[in-house]
PyMOL CGO cylinders between C-alpha atoms (Angstrom):
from pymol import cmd
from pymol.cgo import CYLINDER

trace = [
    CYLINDER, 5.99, -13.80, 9.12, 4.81, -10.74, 10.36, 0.3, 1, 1, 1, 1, 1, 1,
    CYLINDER, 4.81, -10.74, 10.36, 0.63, -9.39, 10.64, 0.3, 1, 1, 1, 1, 1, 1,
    CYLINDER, 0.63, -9.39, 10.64, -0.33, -6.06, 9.49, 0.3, 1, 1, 1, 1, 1, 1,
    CYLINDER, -0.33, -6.06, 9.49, -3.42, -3.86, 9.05, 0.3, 1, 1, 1, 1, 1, 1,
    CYLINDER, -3.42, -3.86, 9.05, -4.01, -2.73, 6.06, 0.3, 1, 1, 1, 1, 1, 1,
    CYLINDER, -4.01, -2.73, 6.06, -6.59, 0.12, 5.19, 0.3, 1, 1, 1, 1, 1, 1,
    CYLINDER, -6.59, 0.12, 5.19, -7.35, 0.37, 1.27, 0.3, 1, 1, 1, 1, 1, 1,
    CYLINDER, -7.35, 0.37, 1.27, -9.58, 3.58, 1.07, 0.3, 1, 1, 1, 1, 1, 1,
    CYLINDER, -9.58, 3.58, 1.07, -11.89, 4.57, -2.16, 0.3, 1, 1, 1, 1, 1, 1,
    CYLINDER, -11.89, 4.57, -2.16, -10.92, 2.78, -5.54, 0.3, 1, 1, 1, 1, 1, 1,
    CYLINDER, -10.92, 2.78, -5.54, -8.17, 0.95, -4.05, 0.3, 1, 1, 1, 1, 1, 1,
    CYLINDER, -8.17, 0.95, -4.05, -10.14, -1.07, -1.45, 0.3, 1, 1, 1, 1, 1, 1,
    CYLINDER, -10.14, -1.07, -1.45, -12.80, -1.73, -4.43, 0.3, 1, 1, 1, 1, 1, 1,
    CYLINDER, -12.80, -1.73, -4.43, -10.36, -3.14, -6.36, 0.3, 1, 1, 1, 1, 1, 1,
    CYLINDER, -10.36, -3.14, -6.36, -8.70, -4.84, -3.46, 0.3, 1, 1, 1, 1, 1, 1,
    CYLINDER, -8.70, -4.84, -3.46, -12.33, -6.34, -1.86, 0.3, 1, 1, 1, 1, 1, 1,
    CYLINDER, -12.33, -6.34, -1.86, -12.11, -4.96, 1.14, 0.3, 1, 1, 1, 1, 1, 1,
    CYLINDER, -12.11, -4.96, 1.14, -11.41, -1.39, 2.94, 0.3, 1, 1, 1, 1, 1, 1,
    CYLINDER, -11.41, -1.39, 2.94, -9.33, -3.60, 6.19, 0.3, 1, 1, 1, 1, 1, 1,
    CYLINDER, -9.33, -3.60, 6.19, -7.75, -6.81, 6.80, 0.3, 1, 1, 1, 1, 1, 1,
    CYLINDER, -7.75, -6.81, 6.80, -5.55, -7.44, 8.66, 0.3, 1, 1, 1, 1, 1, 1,
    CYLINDER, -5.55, -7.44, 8.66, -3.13, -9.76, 7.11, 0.3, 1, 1, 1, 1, 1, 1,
    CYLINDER, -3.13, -9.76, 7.11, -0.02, -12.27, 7.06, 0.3, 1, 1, 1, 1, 1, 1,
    CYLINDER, -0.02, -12.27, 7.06, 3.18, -11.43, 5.38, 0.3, 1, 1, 1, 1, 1, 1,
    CYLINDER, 3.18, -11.43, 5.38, 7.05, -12.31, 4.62, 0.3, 1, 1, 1, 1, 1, 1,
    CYLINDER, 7.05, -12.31, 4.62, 7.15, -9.05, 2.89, 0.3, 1, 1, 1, 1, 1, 1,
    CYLINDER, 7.15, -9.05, 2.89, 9.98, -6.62, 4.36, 0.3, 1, 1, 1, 1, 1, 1,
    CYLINDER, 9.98, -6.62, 4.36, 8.78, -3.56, 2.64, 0.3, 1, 1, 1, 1, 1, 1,
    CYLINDER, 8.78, -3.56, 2.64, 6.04, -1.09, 1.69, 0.3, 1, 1, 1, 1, 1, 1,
    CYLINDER, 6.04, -1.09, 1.69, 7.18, -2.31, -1.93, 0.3, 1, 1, 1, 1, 1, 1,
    CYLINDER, 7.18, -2.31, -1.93, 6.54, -6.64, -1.11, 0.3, 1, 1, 1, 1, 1, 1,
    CYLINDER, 6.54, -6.64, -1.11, 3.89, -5.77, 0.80, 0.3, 1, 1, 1, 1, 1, 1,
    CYLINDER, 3.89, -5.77, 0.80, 2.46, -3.99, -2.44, 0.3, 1, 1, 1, 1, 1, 1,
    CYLINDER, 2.46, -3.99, -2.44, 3.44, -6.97, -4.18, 0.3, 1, 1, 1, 1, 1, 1,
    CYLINDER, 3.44, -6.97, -4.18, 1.72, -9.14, -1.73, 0.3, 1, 1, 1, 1, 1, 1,
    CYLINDER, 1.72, -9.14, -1.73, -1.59, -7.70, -2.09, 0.3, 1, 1, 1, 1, 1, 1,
    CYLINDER, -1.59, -7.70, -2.09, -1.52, -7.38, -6.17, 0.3, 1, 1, 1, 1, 1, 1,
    CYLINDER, -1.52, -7.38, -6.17, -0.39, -10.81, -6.15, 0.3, 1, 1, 1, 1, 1, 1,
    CYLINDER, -0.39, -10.81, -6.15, -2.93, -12.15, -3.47, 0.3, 1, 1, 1, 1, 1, 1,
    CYLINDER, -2.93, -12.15, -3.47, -6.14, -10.28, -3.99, 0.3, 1, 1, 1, 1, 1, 1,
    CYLINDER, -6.14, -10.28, -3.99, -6.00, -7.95, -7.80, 0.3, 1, 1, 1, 1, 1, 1,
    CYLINDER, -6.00, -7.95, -7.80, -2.81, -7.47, -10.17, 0.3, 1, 1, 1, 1, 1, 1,
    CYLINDER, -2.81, -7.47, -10.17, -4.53, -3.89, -10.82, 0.3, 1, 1, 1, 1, 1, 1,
    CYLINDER, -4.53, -3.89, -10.82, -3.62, -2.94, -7.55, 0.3, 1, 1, 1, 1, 1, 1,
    CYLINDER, -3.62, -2.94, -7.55, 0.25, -2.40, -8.33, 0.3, 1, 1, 1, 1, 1, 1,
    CYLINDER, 0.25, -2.40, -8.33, -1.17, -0.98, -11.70, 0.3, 1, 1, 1, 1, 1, 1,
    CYLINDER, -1.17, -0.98, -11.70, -2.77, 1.94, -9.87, 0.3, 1, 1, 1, 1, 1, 1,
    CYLINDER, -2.77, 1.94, -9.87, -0.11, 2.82, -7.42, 0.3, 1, 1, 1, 1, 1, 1,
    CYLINDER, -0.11, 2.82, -7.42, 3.23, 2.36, -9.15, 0.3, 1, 1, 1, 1, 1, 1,
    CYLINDER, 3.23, 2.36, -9.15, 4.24, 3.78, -12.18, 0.3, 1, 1, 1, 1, 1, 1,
    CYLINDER, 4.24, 3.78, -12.18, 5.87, 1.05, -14.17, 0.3, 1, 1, 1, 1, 1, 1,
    CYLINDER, 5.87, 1.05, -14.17, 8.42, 2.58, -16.12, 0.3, 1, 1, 1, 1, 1, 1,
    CYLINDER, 8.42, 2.58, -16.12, 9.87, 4.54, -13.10, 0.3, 1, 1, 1, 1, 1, 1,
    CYLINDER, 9.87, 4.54, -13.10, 8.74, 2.11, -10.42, 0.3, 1, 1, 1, 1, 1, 1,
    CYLINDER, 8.74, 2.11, -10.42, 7.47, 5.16, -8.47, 0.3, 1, 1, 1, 1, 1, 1,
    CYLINDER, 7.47, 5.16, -8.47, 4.78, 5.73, -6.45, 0.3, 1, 1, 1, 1, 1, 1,
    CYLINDER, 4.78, 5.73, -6.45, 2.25, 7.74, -9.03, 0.3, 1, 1, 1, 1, 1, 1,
    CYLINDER, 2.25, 7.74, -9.03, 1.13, 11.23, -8.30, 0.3, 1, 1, 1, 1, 1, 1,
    CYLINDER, 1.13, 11.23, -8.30, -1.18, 11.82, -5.36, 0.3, 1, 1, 1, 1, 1, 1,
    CYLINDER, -1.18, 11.82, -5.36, -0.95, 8.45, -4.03, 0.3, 1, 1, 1, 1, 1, 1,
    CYLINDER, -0.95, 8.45, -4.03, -0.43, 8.12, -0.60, 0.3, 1, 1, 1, 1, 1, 1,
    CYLINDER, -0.43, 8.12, -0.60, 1.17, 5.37, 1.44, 0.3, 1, 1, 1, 1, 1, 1,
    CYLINDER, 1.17, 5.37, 1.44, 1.16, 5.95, 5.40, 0.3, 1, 1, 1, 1, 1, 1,
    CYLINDER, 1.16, 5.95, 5.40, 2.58, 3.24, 7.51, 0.3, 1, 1, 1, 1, 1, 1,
    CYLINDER, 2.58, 3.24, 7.51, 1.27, 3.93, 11.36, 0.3, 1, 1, 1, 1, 1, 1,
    CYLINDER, 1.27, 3.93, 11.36, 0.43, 7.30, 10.51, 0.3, 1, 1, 1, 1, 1, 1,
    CYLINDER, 0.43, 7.30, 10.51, 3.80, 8.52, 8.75, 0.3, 1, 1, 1, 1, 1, 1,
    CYLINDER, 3.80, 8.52, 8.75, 3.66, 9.13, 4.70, 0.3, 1, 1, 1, 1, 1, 1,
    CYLINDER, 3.66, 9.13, 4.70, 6.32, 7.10, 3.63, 0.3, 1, 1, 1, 1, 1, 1,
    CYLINDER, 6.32, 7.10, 3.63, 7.66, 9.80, 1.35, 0.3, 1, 1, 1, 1, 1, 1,
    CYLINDER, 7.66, 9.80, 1.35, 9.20, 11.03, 4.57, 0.3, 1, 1, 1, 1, 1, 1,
    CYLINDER, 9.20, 11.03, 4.57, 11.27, 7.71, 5.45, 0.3, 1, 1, 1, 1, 1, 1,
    CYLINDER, 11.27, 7.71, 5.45, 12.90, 5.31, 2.30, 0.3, 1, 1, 1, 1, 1, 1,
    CYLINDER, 12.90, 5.31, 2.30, 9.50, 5.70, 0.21, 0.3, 1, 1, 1, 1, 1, 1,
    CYLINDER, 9.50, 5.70, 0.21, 8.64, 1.94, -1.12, 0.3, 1, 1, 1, 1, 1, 1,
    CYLINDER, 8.64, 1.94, -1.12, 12.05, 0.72, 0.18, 0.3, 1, 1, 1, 1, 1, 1,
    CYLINDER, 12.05, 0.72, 0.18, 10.44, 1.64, 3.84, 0.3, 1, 1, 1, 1, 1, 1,
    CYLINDER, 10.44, 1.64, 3.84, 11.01, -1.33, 6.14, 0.3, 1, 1, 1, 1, 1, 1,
    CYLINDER, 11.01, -1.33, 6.14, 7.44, -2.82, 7.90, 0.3, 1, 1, 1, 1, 1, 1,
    CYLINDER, 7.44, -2.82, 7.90, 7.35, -4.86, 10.81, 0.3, 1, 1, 1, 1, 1, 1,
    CYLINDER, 7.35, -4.86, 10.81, 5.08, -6.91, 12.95, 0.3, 1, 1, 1, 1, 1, 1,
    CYLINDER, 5.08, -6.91, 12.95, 1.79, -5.21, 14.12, 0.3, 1, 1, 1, 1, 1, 1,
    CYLINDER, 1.79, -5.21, 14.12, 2.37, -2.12, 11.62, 0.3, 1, 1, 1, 1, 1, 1,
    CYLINDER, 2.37, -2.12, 11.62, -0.72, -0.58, 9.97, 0.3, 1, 1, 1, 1, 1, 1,
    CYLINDER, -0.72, -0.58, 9.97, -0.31, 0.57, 6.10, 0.3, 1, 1, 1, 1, 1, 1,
    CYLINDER, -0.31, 0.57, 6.10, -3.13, 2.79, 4.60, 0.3, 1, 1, 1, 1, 1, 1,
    CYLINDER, -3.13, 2.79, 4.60, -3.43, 3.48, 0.87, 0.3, 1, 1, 1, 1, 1, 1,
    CYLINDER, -3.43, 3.48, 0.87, -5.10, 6.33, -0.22, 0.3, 1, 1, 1, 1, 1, 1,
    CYLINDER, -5.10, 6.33, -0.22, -5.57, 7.26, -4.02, 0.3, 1, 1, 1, 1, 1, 1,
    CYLINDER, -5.57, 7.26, -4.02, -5.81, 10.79, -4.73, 0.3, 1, 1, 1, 1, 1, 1,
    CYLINDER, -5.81, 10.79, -4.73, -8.48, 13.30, -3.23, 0.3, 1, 1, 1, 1, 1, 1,
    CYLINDER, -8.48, 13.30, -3.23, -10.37, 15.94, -5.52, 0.3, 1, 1, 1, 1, 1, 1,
    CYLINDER, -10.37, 15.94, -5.52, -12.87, 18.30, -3.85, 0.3, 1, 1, 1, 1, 1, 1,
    CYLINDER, -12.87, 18.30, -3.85, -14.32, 21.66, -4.53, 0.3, 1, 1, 1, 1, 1, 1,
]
cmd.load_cgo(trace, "trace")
């Protein structure tokens, strides 16, 4: 069982309930732990971030696991370990 952070900014820590927590997981992955929290706290969660007929991360999402976007290591298939901190951010508009 490993404990990570996780940081849920904007519309994904509103639909989560909260913008940290650290929390206790089995999960593996940056995919499980996605599971975890859709599973544990708001099925919409998954709904936002992963486009279900590719099983993608959607557009603009970000995933960053201590720092690093996981688009530059195995994307959802990314390994996490104990102490790791995963942020979610949706996607950013600004003028």
């Amino acid at each position: 069982m490993s404990k990570i952070i996780i940081n849920a900014y904007a519309i994904l820590g509103d639909i989560l309930g909260f913008k940290s927590n650290e929390i206790f997981t089995s999960a593996q992955t940056v995919e499980e732990v996605v599971d975890f929290l859709a599973q544990r706290y708001n099925s919409s969660f998954k709904e936002y971030l992963i486009d279900q007929q590719s099983n993608l991360l959607r557009n603009s999402f970000r995933i960053l696991i201590n720092g690093t976007d996981i688009e530059f290591r195995d994307k959802l298939k990314t390994s996490i370990f104990d102490g790791d901190e995963i942020t979610f951010f949706p996607p950013v508009g600004g003028g």
